[in-house]
C-alpha positions as CSV (number, residue, x, y, z in Angstrom):
1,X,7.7,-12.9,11.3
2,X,9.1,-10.4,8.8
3,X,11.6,-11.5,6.4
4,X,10.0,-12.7,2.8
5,X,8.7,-14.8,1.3
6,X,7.5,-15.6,4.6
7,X,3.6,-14.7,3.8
8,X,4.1,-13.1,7.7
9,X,4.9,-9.6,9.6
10,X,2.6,-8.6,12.4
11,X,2.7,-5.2,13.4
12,X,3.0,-3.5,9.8
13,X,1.6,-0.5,8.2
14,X,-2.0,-1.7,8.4
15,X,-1.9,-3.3,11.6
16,X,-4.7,-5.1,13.2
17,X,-7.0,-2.5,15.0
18,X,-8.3,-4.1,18.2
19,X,-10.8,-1.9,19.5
20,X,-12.8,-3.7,16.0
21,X,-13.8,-7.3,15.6
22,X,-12.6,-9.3,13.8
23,X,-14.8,-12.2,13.1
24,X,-18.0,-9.6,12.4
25,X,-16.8,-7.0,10.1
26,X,-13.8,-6.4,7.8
27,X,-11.5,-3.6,8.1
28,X,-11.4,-1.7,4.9
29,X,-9.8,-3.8,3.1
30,X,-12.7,-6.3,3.2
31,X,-10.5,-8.6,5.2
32,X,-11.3,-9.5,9.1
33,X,-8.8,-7.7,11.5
34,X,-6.3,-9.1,11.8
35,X,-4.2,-10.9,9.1
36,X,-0.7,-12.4,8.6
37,X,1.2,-9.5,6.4
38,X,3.3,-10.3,3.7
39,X,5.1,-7.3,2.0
40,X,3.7,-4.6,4.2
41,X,6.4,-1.6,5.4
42,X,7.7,-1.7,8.3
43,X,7.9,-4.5,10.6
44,X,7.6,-4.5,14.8
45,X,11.1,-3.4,15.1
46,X,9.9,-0.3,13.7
47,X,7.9,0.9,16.5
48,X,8.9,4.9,17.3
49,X,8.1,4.4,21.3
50,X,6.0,7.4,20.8
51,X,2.2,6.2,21.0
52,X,0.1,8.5,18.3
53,X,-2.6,10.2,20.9
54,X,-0.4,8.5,24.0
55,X,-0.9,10.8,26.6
56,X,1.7,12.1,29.2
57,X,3.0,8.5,28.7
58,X,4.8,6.9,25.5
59,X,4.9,4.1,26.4
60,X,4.0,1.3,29.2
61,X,6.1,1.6,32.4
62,X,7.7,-1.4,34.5
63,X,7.7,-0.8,38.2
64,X,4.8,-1.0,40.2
65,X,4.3,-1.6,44.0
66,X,2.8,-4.8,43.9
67,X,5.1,-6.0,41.0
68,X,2.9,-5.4,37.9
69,X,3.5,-2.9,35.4
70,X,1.8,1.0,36.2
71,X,-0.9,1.1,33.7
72,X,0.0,3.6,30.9
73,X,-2.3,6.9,30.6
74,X,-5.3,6.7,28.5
75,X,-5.1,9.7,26.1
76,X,-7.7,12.5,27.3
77,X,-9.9,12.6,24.3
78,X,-10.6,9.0,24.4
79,X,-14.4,8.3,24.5
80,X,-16.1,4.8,25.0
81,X,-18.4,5.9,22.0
82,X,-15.4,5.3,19.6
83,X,-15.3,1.7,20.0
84,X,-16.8,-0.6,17.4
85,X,-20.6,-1.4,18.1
86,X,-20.2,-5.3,18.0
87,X,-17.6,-4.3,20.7
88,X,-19.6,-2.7,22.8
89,X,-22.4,-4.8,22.6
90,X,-20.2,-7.4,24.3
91,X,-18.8,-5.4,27.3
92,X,-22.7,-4.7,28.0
93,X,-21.9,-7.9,30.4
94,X,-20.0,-5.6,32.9
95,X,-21.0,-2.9,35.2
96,X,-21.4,0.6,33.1
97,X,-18.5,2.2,35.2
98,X,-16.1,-0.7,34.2
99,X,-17.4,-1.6,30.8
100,X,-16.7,2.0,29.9
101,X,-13.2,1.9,31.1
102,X,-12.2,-1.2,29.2
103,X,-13.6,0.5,26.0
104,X,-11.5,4.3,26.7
105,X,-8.4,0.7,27.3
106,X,-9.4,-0.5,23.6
107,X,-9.6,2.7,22.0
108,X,-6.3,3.9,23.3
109,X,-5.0,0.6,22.1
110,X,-6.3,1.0,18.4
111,X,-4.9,4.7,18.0
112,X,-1.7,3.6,19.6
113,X,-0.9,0.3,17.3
114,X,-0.1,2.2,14.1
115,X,2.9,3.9,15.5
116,X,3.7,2.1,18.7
117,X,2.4,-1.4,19.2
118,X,4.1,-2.2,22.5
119,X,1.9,1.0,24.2
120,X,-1.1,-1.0,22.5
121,X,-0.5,-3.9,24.3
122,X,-0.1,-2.3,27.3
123,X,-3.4,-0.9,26.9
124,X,-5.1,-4.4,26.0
125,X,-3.7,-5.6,28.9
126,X,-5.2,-3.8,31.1
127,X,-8.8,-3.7,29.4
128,X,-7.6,-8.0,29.6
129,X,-7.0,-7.5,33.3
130,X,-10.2,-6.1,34.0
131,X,-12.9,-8.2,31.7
132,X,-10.9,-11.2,30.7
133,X,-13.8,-12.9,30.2
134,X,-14.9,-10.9,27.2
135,X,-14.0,-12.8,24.3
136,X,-13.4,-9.2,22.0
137,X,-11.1,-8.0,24.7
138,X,-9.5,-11.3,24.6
139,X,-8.8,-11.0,21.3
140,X,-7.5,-7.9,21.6
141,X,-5.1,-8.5,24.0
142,X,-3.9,-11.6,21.4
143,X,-4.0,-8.7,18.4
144,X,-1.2,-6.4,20.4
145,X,0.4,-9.6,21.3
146,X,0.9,-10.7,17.9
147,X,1.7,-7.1,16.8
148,X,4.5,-7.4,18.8
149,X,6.1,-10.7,18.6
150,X,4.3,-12.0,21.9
151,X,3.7,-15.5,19.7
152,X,2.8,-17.5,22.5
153,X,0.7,-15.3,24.4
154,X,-1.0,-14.3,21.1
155,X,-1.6,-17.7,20.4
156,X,-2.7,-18.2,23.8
157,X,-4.9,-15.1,23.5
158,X,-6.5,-15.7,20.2
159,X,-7.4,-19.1,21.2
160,X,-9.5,-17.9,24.0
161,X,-11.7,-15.8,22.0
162,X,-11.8,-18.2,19.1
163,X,-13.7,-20.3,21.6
164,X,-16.2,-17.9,23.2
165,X,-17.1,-16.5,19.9
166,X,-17.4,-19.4,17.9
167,X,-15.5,-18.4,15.0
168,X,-12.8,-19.3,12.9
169,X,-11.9,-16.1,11.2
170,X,-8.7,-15.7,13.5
171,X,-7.7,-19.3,12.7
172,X,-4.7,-17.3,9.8
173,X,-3.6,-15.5,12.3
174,X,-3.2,-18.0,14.9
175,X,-1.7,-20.7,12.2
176,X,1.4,-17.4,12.2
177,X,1.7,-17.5,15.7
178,X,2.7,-21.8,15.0
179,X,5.1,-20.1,12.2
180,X,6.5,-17.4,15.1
181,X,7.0,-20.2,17.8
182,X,9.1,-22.4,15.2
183,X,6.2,-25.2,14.2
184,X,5.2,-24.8,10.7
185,X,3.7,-28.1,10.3
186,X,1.3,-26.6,13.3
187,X,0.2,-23.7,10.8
188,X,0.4,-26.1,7.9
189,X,-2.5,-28.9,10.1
190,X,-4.7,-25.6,10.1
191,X,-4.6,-24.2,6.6
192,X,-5.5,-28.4,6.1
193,X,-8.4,-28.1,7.9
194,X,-11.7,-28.2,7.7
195,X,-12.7,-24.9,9.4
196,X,-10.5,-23.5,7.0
197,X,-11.9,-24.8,3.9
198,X,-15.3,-22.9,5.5
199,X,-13.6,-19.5,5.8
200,X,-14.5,-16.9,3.5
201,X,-12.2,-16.4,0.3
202,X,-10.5,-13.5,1.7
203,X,-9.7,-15.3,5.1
204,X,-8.9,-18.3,3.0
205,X,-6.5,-16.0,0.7
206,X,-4.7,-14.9,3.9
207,X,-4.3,-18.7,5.6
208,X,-2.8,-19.5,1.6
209,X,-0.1,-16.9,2.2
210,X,0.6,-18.1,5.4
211,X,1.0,-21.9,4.2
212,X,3.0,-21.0,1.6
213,X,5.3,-19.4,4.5
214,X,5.3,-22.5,6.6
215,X,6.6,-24.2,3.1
216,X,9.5,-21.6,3.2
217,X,10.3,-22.0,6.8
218,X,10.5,-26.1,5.9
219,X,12.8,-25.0,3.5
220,X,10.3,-26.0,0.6
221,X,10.4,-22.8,-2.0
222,X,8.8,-24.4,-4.4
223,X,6.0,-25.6,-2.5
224,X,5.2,-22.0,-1.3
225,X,5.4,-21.5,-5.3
226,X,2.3,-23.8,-5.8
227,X,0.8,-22.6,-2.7
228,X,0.1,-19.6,-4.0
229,X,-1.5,-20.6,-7.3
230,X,-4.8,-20.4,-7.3
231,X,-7.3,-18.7,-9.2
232,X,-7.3,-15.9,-7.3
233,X,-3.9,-15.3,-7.9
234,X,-5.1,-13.6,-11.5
235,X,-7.8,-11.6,-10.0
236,X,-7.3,-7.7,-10.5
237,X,-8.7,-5.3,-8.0
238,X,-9.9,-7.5,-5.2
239,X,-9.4,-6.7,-1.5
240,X,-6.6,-9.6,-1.6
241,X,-5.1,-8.6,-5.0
242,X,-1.5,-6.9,-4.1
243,X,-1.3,-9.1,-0.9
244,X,-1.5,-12.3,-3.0
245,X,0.6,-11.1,-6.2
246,X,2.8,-9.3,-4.0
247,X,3.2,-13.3,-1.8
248,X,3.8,-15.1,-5.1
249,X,6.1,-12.5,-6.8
250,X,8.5,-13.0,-3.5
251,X,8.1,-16.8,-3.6
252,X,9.2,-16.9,-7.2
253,X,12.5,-14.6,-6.4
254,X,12.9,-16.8,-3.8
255,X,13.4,-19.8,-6.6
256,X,15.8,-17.6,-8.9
257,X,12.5,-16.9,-11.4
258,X,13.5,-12.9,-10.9
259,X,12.2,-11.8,-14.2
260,X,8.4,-13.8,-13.5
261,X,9.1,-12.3,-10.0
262,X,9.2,-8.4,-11.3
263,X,6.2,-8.5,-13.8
264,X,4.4,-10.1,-10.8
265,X,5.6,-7.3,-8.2
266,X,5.0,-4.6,-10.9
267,X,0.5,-6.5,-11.0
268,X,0.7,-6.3,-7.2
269,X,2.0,-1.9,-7.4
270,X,-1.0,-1.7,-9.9
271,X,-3.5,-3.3,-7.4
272,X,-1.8,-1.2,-4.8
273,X,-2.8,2.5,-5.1
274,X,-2.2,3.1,-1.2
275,X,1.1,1.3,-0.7
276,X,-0.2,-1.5,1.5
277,X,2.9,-3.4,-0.1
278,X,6.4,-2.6,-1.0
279,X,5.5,-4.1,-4.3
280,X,6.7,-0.3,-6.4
281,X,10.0,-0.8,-4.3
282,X,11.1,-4.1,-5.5
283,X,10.1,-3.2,-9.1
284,X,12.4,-0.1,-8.8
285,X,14.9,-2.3,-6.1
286,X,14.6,-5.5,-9.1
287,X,15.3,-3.5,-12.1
288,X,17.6,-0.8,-10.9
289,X,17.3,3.1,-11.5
290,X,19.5,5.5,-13.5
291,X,19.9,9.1,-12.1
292,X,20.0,11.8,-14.6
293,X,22.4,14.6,-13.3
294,X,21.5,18.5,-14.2
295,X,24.1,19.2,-16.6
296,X,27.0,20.5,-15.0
297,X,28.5,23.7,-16.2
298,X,31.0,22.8,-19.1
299,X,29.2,19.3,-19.7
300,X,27.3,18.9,-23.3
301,X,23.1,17.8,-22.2
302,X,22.8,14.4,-22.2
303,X,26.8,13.7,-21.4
304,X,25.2,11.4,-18.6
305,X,23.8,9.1,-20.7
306,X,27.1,7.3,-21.4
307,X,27.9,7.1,-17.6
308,X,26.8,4.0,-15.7
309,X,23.9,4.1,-14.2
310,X,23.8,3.4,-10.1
311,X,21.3,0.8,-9.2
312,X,19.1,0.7,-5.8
């Protein structure tokens, strides 16, 4: 779930943090964690193996005695304290000793994901192994999963704790999952629905980008064009702004309308100041960039300007 305009790449620069919940509180974007990504650097193939804060481990190990993989270390400055409030109000269920050690699991999992999802997951896992009837750890567990391509047992996951919450707010993220298994009609049913229609405009923003992906994936460009037309679309400086412009510029180029495309990728760099999107590269990758030399010795200033300019 990478390639654009496919409104989808799990496991990106701003990844999902899972020791946080989603459906109470938005990460700081504004947006509940997590959402589909569309434009974001990286993708899950990116992962370095090396777990930021990951211990004497880097990353989950295979072999176990009993068939089940070791668990990976938990970092040792991990404290239970760090996990989100609404978190930890829900593991008050368990026994202190236990609810402690699936919040040190969900922690490790959130300082792991930026650099190395698959160690995330393998910390989920285990905090999923030992309170799987927590719906925040189930979600968790579906987070990592979808951060790393798991679509099935994300979907799986995320379903679970849609149902002991209550809430819908994961309902973008589990439409991607339909787009990751290969059913895009599946995501398309959700963004249809009614639930959806009650989201809040930011979670409503992110189930629009990931329709108009399920249009591409049906081979309907132009669909994924109107999709993403909404009034929204014009709004500068709002926690959805780059993601949105950034969607609709790649659905355009996507339809041949590359000169619409750049002015809309060069809105989505100004609403962008921290590089959530790679909207500044595909102004610079869209319009090409000439390289100005230091004049060598013997060449007259400005003898470059007649050369022709090499494009990125």
């Amino acid at each position: 779930m990478a390639q654009e305009p496919s409104g989808r790449g799990p496991a990106r620069r701003d990844r999902p943090d899972p020791s946080s919940r989603g459906r109470s509180r938005g990460n700081r974007s504004g947006r509940p964690d997590p959402v589909p990504r569309s434009g974001r650097r990286g993708d899950r193939a990116s992962s370095t193996g090396a777990g930021r804060g990951a211990g004497s481990r880097t990353g989950p190990s295979t072999g176990s005695a009993a068939g089940r993989p070791i668990p990976p270390d938990l970092p040792p400055d991990i404290e239970a304290a760090e996990l989100d409030p609404d978190v930890r109000r829900e593991l008050r269920t368990l026994p202190k000793g236990l609810a402690d050690e699936v919040a040190r699991r969900l922690v490790a999992a959130g300082r792991a994901l930026p650099e190395d999802p698959e160690l995330a997951h393998a910390h989920a896992e285990v905090a999923g192994r030992l309170a799987s009837r927590v719906g925040a750890v189930r979600e968790a567990v579906g987070l990592t999963a979808y951060a790393t391509g798991r679509w099935a047992q994300a979907r799986s996951e995320l379903r679970a704790a849609r149902r002991m919450s209550g809430s819908d707010a994961l309902l973008p993220v589990i439409a991607d999952c339909e787009r990751g298994l290969g059913h895009p009609e599946r995501a398309l049913d959700l963004a249809g629905s009614p639930e959806a229609a009650r989201l809040p405009v930011a979670v409503r923003i992110e189930m629009r980008i990931v329709a108009a992906g399920a249009r591409h994936d049906m081979g309907q460009p132009e669909a994924a064009v109107v999709t993403l037309q909404c009034p929204q679309l014009r709004e500068d400086g709002q926690p959805w702004s780059a993601r949105l412009q950034y969607a609709f510029a790649a659905a355009l180029l996507a339809v041949g309308r590359a000169d619409e495309a750049v002015d809309w990728f060069r809105r989505a760099a100004r609403n962008d100041p921290d590089g959530e999107t790679e909207a500044a590269d595909r102004v610079a990758e869209l319009e090409g960039i000439t390289f100005i030399d230091v004049p060598a010795e013997g060449r007259a200033p400005g003898a470059e300007a007649d050369e022709e300019p090499s494009a990125q």
